[in-house]
C-alpha positions in Angstrom: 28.7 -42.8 25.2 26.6 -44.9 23.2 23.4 -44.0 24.8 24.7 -40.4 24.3 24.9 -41.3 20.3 21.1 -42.8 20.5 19.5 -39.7 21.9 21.6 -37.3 19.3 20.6 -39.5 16.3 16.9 -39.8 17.8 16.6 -36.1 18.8 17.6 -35.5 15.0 15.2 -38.0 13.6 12.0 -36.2 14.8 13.4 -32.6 14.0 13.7 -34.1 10.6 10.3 -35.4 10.8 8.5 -32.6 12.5 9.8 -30.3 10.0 8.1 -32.7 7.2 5.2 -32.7 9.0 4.6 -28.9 9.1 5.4 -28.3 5.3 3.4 -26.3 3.6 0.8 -27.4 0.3 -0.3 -25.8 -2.2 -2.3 -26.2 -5.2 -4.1 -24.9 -8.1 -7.6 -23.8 -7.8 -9.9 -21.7 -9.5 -9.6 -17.7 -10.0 -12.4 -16.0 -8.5 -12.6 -11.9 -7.4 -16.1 -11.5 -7.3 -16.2 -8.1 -6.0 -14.2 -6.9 -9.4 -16.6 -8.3 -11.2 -19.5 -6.2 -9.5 -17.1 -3.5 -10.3 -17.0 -3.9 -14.2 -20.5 -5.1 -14.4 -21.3 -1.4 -12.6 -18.4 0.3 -15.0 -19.1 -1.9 -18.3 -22.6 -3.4 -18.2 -23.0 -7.4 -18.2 -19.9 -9.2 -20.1 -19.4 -12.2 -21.9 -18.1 -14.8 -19.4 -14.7 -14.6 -19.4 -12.3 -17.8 -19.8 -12.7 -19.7 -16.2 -7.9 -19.9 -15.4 -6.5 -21.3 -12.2 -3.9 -19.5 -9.7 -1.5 -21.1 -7.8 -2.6 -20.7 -3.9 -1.6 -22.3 -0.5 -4.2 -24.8 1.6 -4.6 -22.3 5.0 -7.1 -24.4 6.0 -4.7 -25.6 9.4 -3.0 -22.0 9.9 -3.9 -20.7 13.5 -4.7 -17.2 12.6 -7.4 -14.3 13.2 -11.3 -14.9 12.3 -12.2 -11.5 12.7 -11.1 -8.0 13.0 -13.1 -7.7 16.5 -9.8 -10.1 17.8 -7.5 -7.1 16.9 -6.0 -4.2 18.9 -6.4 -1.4 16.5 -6.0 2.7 15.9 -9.5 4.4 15.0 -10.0 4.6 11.1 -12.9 4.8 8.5 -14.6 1.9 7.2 -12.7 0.6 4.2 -13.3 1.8 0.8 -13.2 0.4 -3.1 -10.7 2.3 -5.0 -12.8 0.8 -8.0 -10.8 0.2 -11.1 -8.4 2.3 -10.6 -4.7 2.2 -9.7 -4.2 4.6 -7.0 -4.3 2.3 -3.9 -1.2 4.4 -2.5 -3.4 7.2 -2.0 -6.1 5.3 -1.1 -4.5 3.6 1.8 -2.0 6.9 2.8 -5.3 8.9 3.2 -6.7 6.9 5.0 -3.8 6.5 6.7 -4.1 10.7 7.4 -7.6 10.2 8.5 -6.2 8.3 10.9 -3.3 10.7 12.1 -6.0 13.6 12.2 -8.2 12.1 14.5 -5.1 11.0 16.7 -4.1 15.0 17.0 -7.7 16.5 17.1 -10.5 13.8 18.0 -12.3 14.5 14.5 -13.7 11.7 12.3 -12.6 13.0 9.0 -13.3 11.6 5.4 -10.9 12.6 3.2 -11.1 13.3 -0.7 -8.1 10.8 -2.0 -9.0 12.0 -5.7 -7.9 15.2 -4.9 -4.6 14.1 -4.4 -4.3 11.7 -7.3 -5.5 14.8 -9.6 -2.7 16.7 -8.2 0.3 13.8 -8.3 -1.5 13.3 -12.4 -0.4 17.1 -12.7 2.8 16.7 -11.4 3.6 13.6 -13.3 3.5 15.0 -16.4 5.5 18.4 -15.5 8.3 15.9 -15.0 7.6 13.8 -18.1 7.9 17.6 -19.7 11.2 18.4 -18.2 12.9 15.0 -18.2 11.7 14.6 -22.4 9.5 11.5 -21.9 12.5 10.1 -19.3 10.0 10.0 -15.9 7.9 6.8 -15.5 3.7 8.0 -15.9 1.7 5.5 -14.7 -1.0 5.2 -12.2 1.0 4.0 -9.3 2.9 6.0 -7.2 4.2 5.7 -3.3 3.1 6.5 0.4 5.4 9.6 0.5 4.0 11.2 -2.3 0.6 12.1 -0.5 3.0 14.8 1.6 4.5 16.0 -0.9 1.1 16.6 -2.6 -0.1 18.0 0.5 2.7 20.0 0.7 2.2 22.1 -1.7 -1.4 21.6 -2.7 -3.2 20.8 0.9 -6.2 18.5 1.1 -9.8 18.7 1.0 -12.3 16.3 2.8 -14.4 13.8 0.4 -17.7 16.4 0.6 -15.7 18.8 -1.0 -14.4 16.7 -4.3 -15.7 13.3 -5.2 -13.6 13.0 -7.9 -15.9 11.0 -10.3 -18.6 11.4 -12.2 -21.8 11.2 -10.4 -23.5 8.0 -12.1 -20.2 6.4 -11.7 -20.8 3.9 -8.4 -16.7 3.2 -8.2 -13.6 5.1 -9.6 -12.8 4.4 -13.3 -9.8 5.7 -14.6 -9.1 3.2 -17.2 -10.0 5.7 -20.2 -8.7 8.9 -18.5 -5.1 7.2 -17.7 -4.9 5.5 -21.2 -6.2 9.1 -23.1 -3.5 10.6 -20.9 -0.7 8.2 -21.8 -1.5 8.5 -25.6 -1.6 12.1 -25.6 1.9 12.2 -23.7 3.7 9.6 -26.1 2.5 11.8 -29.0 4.3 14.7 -26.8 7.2 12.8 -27.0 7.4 11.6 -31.0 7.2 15.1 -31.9 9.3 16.7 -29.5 6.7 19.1 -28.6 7.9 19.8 -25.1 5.7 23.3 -24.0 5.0 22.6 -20.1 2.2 25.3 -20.0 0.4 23.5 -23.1 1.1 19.7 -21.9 -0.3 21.0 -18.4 -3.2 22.4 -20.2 -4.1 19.9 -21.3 -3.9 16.9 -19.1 -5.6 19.0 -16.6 -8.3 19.1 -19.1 -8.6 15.3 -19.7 -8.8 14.7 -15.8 -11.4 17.4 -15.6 -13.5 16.2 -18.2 -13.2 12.7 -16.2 -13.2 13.5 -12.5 -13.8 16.6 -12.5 -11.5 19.9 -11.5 -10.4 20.0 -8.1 -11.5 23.2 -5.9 -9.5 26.2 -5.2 -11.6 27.1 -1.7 -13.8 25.0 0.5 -16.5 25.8 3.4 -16.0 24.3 6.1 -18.0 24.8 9.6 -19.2 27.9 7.6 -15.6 29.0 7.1 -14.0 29.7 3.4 -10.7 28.5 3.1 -7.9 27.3 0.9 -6.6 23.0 1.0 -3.9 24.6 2.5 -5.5 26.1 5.1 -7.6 23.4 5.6 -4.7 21.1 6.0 -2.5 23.3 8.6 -6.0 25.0 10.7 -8.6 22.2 10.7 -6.8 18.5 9.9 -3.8 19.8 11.8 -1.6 17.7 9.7 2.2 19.2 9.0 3.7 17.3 6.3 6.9 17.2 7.8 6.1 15.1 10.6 5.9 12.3 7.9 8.9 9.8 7.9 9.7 7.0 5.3 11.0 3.2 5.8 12.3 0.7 3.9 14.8 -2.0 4.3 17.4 -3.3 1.6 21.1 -4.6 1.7 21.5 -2.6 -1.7 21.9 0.8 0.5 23.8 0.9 3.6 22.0 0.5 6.6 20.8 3.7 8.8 21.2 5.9 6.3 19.0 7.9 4.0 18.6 5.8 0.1 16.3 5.7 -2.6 13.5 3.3 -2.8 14.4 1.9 -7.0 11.1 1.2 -8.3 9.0 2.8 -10.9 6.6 4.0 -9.1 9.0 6.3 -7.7 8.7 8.0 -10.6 10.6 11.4 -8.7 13.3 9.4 -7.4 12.6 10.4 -4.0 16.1 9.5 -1.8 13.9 10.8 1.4 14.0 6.7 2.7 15.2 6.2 6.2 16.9 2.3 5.6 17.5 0.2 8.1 17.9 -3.4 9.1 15.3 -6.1 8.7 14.8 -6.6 12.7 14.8 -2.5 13.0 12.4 -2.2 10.2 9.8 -4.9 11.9 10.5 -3.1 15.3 9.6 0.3 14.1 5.9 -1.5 13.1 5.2 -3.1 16.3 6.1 -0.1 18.7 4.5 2.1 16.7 1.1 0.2 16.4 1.7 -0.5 20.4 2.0 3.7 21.0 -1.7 4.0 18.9 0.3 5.1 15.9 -1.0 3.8 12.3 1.0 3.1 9.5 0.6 3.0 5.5 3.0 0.0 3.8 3.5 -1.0 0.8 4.6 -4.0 -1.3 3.9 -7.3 -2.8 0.3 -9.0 -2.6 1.3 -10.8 -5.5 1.3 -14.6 -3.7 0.4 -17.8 -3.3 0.5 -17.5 0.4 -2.2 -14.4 0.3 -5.9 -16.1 0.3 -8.3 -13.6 -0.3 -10.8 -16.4 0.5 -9.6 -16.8 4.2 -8.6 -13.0 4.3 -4.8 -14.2 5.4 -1.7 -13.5 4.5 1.6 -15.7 5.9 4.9 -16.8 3.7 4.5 -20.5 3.4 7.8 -23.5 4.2 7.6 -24.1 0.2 9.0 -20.1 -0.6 11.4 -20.2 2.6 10.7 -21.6 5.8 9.9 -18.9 8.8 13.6 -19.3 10.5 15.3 -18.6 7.5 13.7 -15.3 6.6 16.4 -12.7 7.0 17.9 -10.2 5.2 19.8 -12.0 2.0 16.4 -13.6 1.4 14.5 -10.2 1.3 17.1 -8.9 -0.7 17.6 -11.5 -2.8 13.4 -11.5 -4.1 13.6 -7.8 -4.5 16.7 -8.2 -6.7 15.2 -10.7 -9.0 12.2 -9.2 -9.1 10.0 -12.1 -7.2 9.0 -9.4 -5.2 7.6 -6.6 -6.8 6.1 -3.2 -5.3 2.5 -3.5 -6.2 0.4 -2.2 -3.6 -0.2 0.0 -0.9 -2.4 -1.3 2.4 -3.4 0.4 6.4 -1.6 -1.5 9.2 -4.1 -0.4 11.8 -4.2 -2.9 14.2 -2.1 -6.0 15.6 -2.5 -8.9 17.8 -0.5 -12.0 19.3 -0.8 -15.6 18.9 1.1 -18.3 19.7 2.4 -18.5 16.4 3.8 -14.6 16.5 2.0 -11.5 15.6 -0.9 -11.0 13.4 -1.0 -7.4 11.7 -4.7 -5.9 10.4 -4.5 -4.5 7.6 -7.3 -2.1 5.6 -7.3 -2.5 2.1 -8.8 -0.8 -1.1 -7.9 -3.4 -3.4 -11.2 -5.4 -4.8 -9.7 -8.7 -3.5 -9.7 -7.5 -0.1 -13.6 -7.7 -0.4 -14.1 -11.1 -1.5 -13.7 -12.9 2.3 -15.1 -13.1 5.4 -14.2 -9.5 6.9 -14.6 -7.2 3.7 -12.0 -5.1 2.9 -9.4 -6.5 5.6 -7.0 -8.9 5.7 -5.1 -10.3 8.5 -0.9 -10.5 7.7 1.3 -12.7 9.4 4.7 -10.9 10.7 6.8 -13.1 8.8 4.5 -11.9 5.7 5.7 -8.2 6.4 9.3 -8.8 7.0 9.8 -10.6 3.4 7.4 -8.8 1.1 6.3 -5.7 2.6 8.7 -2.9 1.4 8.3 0.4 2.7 6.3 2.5 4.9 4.9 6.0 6.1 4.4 6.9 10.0 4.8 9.9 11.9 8.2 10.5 13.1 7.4 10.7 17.0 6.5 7.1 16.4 10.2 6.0 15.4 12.3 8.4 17.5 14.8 5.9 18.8 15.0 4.2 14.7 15.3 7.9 13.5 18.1 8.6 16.2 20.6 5.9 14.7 20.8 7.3 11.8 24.0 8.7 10.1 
């Protein structure tokens, strides 16, 4: 009995101290995103130096993860892309995410125009703000889903056939167009001025003025067609093939629920919720079946180096084994996590450590590593702070078929 006792209270001993051993550090170093300061310089000219601030980041440096992008198993996609300054990464990373999709159904290497999309969501936007009197959220973000429903109704058009900025312009700049936009719509709302076929008017106007108007008919392969046809003759793309996941206790489980956050500023209740292990499941056999997937959520954290180009939840937010449902739950209710951008999950691999997802980003942090404009997430990364996601619905049968 006694020796029994020994080996218990030694057993617990080193769990207690291997578990101090692998804790996590962290600790405050200087802010540095050089690649959005290449952007301003381009946008702005040269700039006063601006005041040198620390952030609050994790030491990686004894993390086994991925090195490069070449150790990944991945779905074919276009190289990665700046969305400039410019808050549109959902479209960014859904198009490509469609690039992706049409060269899964057809075998062509397409470049799409994302800017013709944003134009068209910008439209949309305001009609709502119209008919809800100033009650819709207009702002520059928006979610994966909404690229169908742009496409929808308004098709798509490859990048040849609508840049969507001015040609001096190196990167995207929509920080005067969104803010004349905003003004313009607030003064809408003091005076109570609520004519849809003006307001329209006229914020199609600023975004031509700034990107340019967006074309009716294209040529392609000496062909004239509509975005439309475009879409439904050439991409191949139906709309409707497009399914949306997300994962919160709020909602019940297997079921359809709205995702609550600004950005879905149309309230869109088309979100397929499951459970946590469901939701991570649906990502790994969809990547395994040479499916892609567009995901969004919060790249707002310590544990996300753009430095290293890795992302993993460190033992000082929650410790790997307790990451679960509550805890998920719990940082989306208080606001912790926050639904800030939209990435490509195009590739995955395994280590001994779990599975390493590759991600292709837009964002200007993405470009400041080693492997420019990827990063490389851990899984317990996506299961606490990545929120929803877009995939095509043969990829998810079995998730799909559990539903209510």
């Amino acid at each position: 009995m006694t020796i029994k006792i020994i080996s218990f209270a030694t057993a617990c001993f080193m769990a207690v101290f291997s578990f101090a051993q692998n804790k996590d550090k962290a600790e405050f170093v200087d802010y540095n995103n050089e690649f959005y300061g290449e952007i301003k310089k381009s946008l702005d000219g040269p700039a006063a130096e601006s005041k040198p601030h620390k952030v609050f980041r994790m030491d990686q440096s004894n993390i086994d993860a991925p090195k490069s992008i070449n150790e990944f198993t991945t779905v074919w996609c276009q190289p990665p892309v700046s969305q400039g300054r410019a808050g549109t990464c959902w479209c960014f990373s859904t198009s490509s995410f469609y690039e992706a999709e049409i060269f899964r159904i057809t075998k062509q290497k397409v470049k799409l125009s994302e800017l013709y999309t944003v134009y068209w969501e910008y439209v949309e936007k305001a009609r709502e703000y119209v008919r809800t009197r100033g009650g819709s959220f207009f702002g520059e973000g928006s979610e994966t889903n909404a690229v169908a429903r742009m496409m929808k109704q308004y098709g798509i058009v490859p990048a040849n056939a609508y840049a969507g900025k001015k040609e001096e312009l190196e990167y995207h700049d929509h920080k005067g167009m969104f803010s004349e936009m905003n003004s313009y719509l607030e003064s809408i709302k003091k005076q109570n001025a609520w004519n849809e076929e003006i307001v329209i008017s006229t914020i199609k106007s600023i975004l031509n003025h700034h990107i340019g108007e967006p074309p009716s008919q294209i040529t392609v392969n000496g062909k004239s067609m509509t975005p439309l046809e475009y879409m439904q003759n050439v991409a191949k793309i139906n709309p409707s093939d497009y399914v949306n996941f997300m994962s919160l206790m709020k909602s019940p489980y297997n079921s359809k629920a709205v995702y609550d956050v600004p950005d879905n500023w149309w309230k869109s209740d088309d979100y397929y919720n499951v459970p946590l292990n469901d939701f991570l499941k649906a990502i790994k056999s969809a990547l395994k079946d040479g499916y892609s997937i567009s995901i969004g959520g919060d790249v707002s954290e310590s544990g996300l180096n753009p430095m290293s180009d890795i992302a993993v939840v460190p033992t000082y937010d929650i410790p790997s084994e307790y990451i679960d449902e509550s805890a998920r739950q719990l940082r989306f209710s208080n606001g912790s996590t926050t639904d800030d951008h939209a990435i490509h999950l195009i590739g995955y691999t395994k280590k001994d450590n779990g599975h390493w997802f590759l991600i292709k980003d837009s964002g200007s942090s993405a470009r400041n590593g080693n492997n420019k404009g990827y990063y490389f997430y851990h899984e317990d990364y996506i299961k606490l702070k990545m929120m929803t996601f877009t995939v095509h619905r043969d990829a998810v049968k079995q998730f799909i078929a559990k539903m209510d």
